[in-house]
N, CA and C of each residue as an Amber inpcrd file, in Angstrom:
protein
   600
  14.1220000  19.4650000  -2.6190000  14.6240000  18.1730000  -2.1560000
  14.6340000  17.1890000  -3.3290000  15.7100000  16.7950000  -3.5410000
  15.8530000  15.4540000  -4.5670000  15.3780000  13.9740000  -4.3630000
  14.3520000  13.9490000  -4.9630000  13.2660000  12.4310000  -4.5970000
  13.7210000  11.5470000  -5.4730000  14.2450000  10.8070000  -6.1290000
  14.6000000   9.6720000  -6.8470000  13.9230000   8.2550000  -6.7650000
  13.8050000   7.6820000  -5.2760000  13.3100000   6.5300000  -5.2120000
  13.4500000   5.3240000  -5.8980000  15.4590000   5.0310000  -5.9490000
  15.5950000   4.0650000  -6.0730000  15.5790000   2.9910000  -5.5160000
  15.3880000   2.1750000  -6.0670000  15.0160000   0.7070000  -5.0310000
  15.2350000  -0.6870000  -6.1820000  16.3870000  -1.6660000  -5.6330000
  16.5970000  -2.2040000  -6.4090000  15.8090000  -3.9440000  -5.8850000
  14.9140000  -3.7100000  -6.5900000  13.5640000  -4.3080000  -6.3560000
  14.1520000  -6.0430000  -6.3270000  15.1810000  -6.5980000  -7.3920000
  15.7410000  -7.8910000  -7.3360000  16.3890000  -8.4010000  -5.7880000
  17.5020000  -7.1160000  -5.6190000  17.9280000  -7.6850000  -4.4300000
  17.1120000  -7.6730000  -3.0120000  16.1670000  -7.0600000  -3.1660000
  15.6440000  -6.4130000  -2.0120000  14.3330000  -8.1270000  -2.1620000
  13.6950000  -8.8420000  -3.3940000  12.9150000  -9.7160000  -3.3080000
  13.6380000 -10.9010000  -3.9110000  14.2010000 -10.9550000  -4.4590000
  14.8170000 -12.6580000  -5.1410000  14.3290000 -13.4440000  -4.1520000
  15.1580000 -13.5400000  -2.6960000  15.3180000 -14.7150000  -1.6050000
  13.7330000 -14.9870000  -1.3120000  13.3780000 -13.9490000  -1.1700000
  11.8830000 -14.0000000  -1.0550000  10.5850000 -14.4090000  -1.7570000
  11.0020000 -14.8780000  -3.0400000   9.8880000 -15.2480000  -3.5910000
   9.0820000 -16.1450000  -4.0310000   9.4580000 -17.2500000  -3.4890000
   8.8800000 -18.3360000  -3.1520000   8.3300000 -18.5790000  -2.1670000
   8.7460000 -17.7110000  -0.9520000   7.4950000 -17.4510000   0.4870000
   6.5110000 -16.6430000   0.0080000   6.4080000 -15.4530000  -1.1110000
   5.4340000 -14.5890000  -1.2040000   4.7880000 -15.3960000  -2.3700000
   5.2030000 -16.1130000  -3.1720000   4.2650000 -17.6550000  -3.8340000
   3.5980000 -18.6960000  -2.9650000   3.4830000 -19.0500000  -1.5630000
   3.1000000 -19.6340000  -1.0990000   2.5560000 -19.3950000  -0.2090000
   2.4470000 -17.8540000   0.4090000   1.6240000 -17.4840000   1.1800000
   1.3810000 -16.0140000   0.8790000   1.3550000 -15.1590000  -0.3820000
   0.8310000 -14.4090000  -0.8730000   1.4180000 -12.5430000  -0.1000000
   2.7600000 -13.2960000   0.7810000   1.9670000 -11.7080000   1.6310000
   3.8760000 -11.4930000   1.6270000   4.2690000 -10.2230000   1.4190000
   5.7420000  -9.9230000   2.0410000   5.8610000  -8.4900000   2.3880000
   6.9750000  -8.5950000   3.0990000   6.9470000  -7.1970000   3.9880000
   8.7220000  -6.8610000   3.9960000   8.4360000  -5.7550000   3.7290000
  10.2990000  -4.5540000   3.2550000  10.1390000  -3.7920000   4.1860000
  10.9490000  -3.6020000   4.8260000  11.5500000  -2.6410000   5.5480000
  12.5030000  -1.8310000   5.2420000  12.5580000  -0.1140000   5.5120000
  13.9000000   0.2700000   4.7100000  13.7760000   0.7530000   2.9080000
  12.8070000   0.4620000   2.8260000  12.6880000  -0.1360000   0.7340000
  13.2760000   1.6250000   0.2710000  13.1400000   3.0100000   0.8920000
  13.7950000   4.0900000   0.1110000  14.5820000   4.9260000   1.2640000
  15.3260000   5.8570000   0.6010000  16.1990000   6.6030000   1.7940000
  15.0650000   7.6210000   2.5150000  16.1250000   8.1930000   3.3540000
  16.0750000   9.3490000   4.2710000  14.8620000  10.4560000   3.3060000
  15.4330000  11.0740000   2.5370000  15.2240000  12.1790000   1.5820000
  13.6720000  11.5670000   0.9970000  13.7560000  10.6680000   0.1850000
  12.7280000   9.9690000  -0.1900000  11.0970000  10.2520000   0.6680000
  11.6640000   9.2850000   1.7510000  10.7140000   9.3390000   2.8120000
   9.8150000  10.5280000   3.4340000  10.8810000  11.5630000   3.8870000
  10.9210000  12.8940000   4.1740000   9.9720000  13.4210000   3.2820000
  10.3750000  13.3560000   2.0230000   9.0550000  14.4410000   0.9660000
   7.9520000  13.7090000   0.6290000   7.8530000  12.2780000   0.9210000
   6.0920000  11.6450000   0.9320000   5.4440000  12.5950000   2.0350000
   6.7030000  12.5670000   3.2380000   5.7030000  12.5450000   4.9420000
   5.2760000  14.0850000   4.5890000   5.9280000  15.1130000   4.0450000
   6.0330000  16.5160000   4.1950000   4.6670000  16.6990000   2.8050000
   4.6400000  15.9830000   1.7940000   3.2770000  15.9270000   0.4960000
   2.2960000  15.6500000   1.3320000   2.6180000  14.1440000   2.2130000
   1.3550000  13.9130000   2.5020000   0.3570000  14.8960000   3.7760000
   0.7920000  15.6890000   4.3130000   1.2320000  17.1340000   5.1470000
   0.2340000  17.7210000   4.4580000   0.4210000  17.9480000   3.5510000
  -0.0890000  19.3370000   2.3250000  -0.9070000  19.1500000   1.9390000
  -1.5560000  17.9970000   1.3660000  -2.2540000  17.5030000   0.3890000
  -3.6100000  17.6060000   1.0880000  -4.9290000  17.8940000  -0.1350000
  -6.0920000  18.0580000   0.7580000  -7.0450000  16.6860000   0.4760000
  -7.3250000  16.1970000   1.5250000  -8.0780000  14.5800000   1.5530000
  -9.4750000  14.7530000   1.3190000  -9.9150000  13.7730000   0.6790000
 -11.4250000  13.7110000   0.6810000 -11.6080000  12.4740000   1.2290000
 -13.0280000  11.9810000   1.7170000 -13.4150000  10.9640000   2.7910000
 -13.5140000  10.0010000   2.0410000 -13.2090000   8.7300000   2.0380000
 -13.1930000   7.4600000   1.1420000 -14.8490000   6.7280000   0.9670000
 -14.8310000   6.4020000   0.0030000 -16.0730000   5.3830000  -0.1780000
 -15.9990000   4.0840000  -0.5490000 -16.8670000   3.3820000  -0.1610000
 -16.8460000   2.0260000  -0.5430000 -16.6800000   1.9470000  -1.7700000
 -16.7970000   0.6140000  -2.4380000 -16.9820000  -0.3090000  -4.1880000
 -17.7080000   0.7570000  -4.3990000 -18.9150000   0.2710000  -3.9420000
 -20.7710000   0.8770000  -4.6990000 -20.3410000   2.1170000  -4.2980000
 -19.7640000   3.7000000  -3.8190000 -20.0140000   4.9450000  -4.1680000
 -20.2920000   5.2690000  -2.5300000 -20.7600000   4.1850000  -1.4320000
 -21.6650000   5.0230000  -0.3040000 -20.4550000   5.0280000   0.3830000
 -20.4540000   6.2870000   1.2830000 -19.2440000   6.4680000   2.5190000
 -20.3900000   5.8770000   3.8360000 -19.5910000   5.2460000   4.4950000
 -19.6410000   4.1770000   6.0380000 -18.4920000   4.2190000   6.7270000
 -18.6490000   5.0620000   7.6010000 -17.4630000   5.4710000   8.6630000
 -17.1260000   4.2370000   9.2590000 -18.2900000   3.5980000   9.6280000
 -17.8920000   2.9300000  10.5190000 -17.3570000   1.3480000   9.7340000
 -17.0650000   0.9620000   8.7180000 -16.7520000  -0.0950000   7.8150000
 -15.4030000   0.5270000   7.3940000 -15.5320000   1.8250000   7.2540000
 -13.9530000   2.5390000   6.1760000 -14.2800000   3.8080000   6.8670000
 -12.8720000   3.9800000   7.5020000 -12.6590000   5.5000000   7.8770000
 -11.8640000   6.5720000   7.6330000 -10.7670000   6.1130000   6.7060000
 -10.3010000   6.8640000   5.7010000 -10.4990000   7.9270000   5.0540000
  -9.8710000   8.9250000   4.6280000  -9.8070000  10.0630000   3.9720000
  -8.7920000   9.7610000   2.8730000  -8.9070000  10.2780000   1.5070000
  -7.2530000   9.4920000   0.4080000  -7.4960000  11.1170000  -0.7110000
  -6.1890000  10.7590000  -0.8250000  -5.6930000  12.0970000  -2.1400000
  -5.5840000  10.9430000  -3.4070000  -5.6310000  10.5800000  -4.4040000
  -5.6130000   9.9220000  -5.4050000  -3.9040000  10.6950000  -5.7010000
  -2.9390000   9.8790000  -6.2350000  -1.6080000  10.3370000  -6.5860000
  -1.8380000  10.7970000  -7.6720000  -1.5170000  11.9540000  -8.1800000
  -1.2080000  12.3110000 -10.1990000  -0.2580000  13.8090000 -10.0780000
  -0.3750000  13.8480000 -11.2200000   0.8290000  15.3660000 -11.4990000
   0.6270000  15.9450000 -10.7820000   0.2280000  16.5160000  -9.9600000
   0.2820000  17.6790000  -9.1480000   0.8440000  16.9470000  -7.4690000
   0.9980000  16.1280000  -7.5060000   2.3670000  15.0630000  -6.3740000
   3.7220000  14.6440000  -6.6840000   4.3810000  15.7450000  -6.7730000
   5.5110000  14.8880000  -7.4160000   6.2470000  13.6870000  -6.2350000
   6.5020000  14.0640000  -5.2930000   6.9730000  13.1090000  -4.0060000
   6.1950000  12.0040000  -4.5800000   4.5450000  11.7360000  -4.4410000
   4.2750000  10.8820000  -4.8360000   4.3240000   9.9400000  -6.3070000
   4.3560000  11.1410000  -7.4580000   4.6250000  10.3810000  -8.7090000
   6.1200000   9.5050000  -8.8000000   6.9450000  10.1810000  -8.1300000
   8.2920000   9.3390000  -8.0840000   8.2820000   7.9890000  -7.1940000
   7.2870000   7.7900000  -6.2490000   7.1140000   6.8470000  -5.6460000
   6.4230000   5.7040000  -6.5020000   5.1180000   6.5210000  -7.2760000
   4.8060000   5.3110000  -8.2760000   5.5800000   5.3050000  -9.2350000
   6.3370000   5.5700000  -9.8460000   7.3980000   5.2510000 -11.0470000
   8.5270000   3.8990000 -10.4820000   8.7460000   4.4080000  -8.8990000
   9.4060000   2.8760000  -8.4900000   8.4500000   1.7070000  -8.4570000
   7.1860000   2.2260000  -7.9760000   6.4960000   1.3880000  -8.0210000
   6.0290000   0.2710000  -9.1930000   6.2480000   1.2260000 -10.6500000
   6.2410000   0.9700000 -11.3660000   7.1720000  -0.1440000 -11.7730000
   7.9490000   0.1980000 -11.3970000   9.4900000  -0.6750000 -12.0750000
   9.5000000  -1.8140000 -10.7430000   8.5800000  -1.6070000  -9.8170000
   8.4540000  -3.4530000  -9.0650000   7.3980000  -4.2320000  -9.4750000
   5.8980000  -3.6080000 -10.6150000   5.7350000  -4.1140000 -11.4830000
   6.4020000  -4.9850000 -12.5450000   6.9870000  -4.3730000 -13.3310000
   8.0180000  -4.8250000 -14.1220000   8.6800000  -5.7960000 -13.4080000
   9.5120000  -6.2630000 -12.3990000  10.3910000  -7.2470000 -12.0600000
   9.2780000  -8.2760000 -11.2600000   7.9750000  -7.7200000 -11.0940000
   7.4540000  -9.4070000 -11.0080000   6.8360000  -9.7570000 -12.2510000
   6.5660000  -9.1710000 -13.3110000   6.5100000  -9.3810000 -14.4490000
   7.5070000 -10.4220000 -15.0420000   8.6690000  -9.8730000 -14.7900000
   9.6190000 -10.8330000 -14.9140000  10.0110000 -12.2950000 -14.2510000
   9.7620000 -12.0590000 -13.0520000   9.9070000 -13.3750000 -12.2140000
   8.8540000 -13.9010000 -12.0090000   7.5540000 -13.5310000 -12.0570000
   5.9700000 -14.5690000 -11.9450000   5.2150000 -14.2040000 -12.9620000
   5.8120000 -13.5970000 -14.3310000   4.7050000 -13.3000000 -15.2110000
   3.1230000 -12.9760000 -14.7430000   3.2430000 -12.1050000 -14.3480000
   1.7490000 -11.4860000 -13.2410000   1.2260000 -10.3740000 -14.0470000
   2.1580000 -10.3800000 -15.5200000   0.7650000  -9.6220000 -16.3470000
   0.2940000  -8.2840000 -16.2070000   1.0830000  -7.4960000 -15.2180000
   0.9660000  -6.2550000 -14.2970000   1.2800000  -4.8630000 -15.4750000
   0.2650000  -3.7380000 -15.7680000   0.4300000  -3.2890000 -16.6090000
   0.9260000  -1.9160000 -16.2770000   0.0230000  -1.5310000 -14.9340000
   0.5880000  -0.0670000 -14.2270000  -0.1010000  -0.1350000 -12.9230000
   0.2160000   0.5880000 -12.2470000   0.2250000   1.0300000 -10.7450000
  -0.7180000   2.3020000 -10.5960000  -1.4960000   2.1030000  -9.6340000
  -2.0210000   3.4030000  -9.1090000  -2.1850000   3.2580000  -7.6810000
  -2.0100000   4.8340000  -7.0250000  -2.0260000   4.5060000  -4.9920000
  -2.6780000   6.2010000  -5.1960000  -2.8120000   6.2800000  -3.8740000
  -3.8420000   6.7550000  -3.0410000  -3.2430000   7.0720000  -1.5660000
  -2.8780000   8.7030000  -1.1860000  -2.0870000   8.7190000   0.4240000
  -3.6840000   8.4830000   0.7800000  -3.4200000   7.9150000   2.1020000
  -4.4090000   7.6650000   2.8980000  -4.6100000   8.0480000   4.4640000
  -5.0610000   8.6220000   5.1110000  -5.5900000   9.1470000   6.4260000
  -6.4880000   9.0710000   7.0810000  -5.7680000   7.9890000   8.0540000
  -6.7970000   7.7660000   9.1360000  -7.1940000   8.6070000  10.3440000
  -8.2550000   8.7520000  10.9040000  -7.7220000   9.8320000  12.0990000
  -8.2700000   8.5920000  13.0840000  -7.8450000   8.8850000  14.6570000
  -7.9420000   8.5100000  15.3830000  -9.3170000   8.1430000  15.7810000
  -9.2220000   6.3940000  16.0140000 -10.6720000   5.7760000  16.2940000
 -11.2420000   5.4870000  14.9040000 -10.5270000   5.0090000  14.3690000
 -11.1630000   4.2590000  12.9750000 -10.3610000   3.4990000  12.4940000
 -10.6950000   2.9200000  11.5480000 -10.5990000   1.6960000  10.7720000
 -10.2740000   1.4280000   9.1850000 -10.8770000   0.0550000   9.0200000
 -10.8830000  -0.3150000   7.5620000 -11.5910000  -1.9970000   7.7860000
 -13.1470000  -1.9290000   7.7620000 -13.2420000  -3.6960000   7.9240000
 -12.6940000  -4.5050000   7.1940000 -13.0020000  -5.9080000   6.9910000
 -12.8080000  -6.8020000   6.0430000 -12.8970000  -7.0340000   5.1520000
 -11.7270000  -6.7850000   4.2780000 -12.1440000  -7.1540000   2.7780000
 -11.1620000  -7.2830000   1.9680000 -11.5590000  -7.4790000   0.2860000
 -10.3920000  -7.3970000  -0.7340000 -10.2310000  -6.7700000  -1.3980000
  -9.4510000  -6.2490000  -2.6070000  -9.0580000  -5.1220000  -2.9610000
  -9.6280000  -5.6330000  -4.5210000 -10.2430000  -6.2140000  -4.9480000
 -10.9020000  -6.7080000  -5.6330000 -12.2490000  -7.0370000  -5.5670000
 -13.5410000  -5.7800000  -6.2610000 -14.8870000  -6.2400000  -6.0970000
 -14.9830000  -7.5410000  -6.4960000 -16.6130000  -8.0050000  -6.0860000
 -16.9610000  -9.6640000  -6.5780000 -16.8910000  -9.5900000  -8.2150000
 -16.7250000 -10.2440000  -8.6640000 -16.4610000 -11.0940000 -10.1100000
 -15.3570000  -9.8100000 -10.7850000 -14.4790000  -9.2900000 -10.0680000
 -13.2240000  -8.5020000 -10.6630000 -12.0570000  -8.5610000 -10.5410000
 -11.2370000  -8.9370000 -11.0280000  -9.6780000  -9.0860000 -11.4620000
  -8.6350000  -8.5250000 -11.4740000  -8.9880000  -6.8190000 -11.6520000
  -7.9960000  -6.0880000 -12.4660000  -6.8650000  -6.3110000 -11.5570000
  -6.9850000  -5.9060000  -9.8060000  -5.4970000  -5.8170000  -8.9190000
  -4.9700000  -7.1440000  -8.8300000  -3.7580000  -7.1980000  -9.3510000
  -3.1850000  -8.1860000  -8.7610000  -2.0850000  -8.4210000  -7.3770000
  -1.4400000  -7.3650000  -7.4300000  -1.0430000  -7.2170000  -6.1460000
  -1.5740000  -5.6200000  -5.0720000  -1.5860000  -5.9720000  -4.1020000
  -1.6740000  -4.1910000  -3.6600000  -0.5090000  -4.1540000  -2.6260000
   0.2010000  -3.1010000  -2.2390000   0.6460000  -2.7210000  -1.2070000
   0.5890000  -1.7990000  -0.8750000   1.0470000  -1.3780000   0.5890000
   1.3570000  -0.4540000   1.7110000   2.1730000   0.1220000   1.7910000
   2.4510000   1.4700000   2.2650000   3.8860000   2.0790000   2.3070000
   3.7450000   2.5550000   3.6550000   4.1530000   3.0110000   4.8100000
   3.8060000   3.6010000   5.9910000   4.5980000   4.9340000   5.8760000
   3.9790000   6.2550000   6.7070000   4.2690000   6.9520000   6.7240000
   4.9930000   7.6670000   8.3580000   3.7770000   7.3380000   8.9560000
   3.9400000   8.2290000  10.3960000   5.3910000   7.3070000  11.4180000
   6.2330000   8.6780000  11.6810000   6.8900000   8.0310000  12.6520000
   7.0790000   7.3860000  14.3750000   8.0700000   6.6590000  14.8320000
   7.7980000   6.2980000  15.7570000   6.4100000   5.5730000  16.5760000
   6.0330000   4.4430000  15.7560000   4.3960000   3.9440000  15.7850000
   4.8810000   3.0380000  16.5370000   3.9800000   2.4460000  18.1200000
   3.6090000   1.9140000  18.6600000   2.6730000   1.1650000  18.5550000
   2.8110000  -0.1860000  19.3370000   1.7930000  -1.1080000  19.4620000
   0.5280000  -0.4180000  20.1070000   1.0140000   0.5010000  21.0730000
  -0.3200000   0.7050000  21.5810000  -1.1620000   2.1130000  20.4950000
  -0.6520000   2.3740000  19.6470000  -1.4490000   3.2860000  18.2370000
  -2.1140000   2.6470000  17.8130000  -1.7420000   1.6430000  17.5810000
  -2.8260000   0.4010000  16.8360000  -2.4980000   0.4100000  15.2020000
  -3.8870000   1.0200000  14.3250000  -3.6900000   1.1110000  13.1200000
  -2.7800000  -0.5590000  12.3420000  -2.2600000  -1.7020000  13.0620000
  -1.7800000  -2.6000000  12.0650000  -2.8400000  -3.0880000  11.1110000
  -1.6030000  -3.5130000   9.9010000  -2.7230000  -4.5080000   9.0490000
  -2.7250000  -5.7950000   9.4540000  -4.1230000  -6.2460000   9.3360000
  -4.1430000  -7.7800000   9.8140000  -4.6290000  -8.4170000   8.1580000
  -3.6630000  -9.7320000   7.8870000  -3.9210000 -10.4360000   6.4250000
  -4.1790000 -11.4920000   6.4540000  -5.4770000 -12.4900000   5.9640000
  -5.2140000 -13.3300000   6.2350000  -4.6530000 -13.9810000   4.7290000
  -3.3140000 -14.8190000   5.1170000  -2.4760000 -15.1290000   3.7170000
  -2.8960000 -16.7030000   3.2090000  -2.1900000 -16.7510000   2.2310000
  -3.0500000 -17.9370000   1.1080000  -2.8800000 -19.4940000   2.1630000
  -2.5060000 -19.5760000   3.2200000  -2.1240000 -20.4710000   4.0860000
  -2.8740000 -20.7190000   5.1980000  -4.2780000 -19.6420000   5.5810000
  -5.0730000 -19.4250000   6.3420000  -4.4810000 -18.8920000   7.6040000
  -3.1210000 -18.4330000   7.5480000  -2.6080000 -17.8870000   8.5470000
  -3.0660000 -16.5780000   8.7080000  -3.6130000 -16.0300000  10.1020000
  -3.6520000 -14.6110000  10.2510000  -2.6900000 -13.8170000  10.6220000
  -1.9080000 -12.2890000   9.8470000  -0.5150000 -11.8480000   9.8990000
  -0.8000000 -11.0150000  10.3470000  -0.4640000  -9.9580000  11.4980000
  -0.7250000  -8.5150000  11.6750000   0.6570000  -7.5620000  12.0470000
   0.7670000  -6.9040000  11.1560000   1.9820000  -5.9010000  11.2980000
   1.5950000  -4.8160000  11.6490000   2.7970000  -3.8200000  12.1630000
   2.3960000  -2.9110000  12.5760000   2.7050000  -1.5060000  11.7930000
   2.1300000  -0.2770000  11.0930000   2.5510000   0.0140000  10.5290000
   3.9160000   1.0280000  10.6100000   4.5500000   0.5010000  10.7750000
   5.6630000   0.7660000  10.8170000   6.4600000   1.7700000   9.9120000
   7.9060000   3.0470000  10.4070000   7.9550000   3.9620000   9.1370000
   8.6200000   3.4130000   7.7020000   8.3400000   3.5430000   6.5810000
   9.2320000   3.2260000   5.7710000   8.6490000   1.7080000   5.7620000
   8.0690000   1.0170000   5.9870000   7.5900000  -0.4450000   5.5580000
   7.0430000  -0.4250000   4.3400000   7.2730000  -1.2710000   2.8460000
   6.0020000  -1.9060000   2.3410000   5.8910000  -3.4340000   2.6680000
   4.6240000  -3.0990000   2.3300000   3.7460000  -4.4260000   2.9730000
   2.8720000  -4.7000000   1.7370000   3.5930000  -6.0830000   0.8190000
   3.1170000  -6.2140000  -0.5350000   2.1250000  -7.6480000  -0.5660000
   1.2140000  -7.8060000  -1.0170000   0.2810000  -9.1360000  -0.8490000
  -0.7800000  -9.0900000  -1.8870000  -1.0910000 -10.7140000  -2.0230000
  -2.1250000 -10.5180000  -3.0540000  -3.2980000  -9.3490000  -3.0810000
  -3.9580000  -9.4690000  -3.9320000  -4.9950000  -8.4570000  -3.6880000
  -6.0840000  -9.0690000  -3.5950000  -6.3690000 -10.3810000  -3.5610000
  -7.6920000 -11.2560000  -3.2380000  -7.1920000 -11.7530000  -1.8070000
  -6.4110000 -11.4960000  -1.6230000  -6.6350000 -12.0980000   0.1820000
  -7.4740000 -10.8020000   0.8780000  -8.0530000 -11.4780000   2.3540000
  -8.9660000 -10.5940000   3.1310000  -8.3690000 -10.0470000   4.0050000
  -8.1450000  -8.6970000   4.1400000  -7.8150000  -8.1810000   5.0220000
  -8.4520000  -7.1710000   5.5710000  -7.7320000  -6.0770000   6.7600000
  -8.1210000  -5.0770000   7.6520000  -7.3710000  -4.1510000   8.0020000
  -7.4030000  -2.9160000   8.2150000  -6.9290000  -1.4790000   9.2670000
  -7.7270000  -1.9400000  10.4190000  -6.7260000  -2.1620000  11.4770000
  -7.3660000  -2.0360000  12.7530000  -7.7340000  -0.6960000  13.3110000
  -8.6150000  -0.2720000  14.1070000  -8.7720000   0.6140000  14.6090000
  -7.0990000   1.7900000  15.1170000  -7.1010000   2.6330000  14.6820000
  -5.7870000   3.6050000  14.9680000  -6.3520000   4.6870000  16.0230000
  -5.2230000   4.5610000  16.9460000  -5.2020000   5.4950000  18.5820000
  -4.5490000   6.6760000  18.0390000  -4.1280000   7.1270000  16.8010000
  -3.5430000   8.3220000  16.6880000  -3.7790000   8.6750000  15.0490000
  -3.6050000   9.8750000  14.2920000  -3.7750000   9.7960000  12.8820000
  -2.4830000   9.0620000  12.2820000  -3.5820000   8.1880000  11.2300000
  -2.1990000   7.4510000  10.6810000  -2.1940000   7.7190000   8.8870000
  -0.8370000   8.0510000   9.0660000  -0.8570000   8.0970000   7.3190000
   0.0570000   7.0510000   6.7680000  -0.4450000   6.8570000   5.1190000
   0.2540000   5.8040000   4.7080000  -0.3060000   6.0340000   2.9390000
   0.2790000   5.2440000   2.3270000   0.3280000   5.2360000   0.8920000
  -0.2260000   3.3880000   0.7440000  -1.5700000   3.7930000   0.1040000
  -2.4770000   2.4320000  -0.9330000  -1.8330000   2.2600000  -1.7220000
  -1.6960000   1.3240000  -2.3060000  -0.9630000   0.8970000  -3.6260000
  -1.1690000  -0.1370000  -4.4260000  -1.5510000  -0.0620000  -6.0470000
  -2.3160000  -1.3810000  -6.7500000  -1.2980000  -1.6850000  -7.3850000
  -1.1090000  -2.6370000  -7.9070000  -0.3720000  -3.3780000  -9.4240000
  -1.7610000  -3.6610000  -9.7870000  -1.7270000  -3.5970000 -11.4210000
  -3.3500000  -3.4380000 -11.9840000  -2.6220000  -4.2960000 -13.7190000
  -3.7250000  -5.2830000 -14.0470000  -3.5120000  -5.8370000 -15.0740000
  -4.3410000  -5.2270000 -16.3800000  -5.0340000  -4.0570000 -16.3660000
  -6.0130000  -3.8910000 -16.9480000  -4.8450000  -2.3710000 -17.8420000
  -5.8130000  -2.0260000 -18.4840000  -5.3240000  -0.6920000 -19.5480000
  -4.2190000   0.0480000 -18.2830000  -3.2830000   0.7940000 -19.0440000
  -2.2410000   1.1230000 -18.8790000  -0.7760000   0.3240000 -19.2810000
   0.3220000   0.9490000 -19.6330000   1.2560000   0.4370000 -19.6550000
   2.5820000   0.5820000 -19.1590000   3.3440000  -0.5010000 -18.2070000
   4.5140000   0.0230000 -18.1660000   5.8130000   0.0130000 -18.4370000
């Protein structure tokens, strides 16, 4: 299957970026094709998960319930996903000078009756993420599955989407957020913009 994952990151954010300057949080729908999509959902299928841990190293089911594959060479579905990812680095580089050097994500798996508590994607006194986003995987998701993210954005507004197929869901990485509890396994793709070593 031919994965490409183009995405022409200007037209898809220009109009938008002065709402995601003032309240930190935006959401794409649609952002890659058919084909694209298809060989994340069918990698993320295959791929063997290990159980997530907090900052400090300890696993807490009940705070983070997650399972994640770390993306690298041996994903190609996924390496082509961060290479776009890459290049939406680059164009906020360009339009908010955000300093963004490379990208790293993580498929992620929830199983049913778990979570993700409150928090940021940034330990205390650390910097490196500047943006993170979401990619959704599983199809046909219902309100009553649960699994949305709830954000609260730079406006003190609380946002909760649902994860929806084919969504990213891009936002600072110091705002606080959550995985609500998910009624079914949910998969999806983590995703950093990172200011620290790497280049893109």
């Amino acid at each position: 299957m031919n994965t490409v994952f183009t995405a022409d990151w200007h037209a898809q954010i220009s109009t938008r970026l002065d709402n995601f300057i003032a309240t930190g949080t935006m959401v794409l729908d649609d952002v890659f094709d058919d084909n694209d999509l298809t060989a994340l959902q069918q990698e993320s299928g295959f791929i063997t998960y290990k159980a997530a841990h907090l900052t400090h190293g300890e696993r807490m089911a009940n705070i983070r319930g997650d399972s994640i594959r770390w993306i690298d060479e041996s994903c190609p579905a996924g390496m082509a996903y961060l290479a776009s990812i890459n290049a939406l680095g680059r164009y906020f580089n360009q339009s908010l000078y955000t300093g963004i050097r490379h990208a790293e994500a993580h498929y992620a798996c929830y199983p049913s009756g778990f979570g993700y508590q409150w928090h940021t994607d940034n330990p205390k006194g650390r910097d490196e993420r500047v943006i993170s986003a979401v990619f959704y995987l599983n199809d046909d998701w219902t309100d009553s599955d649960g699994g949305q993210i709830t954000v609260i954005d730079k406006q003190g507004r609380t946002i909760q989407l649902l994860p929806k197929l084919g969504r990213l869901v891009i936002f600072d990485s110091n705002l606080l957020h959550q995985v609500e509890i998910t009624h079914r396994q949910r998969f999806s793709i983590a995703t950093w913009l990172r200011r620290d070593d790497g280049v893109l």
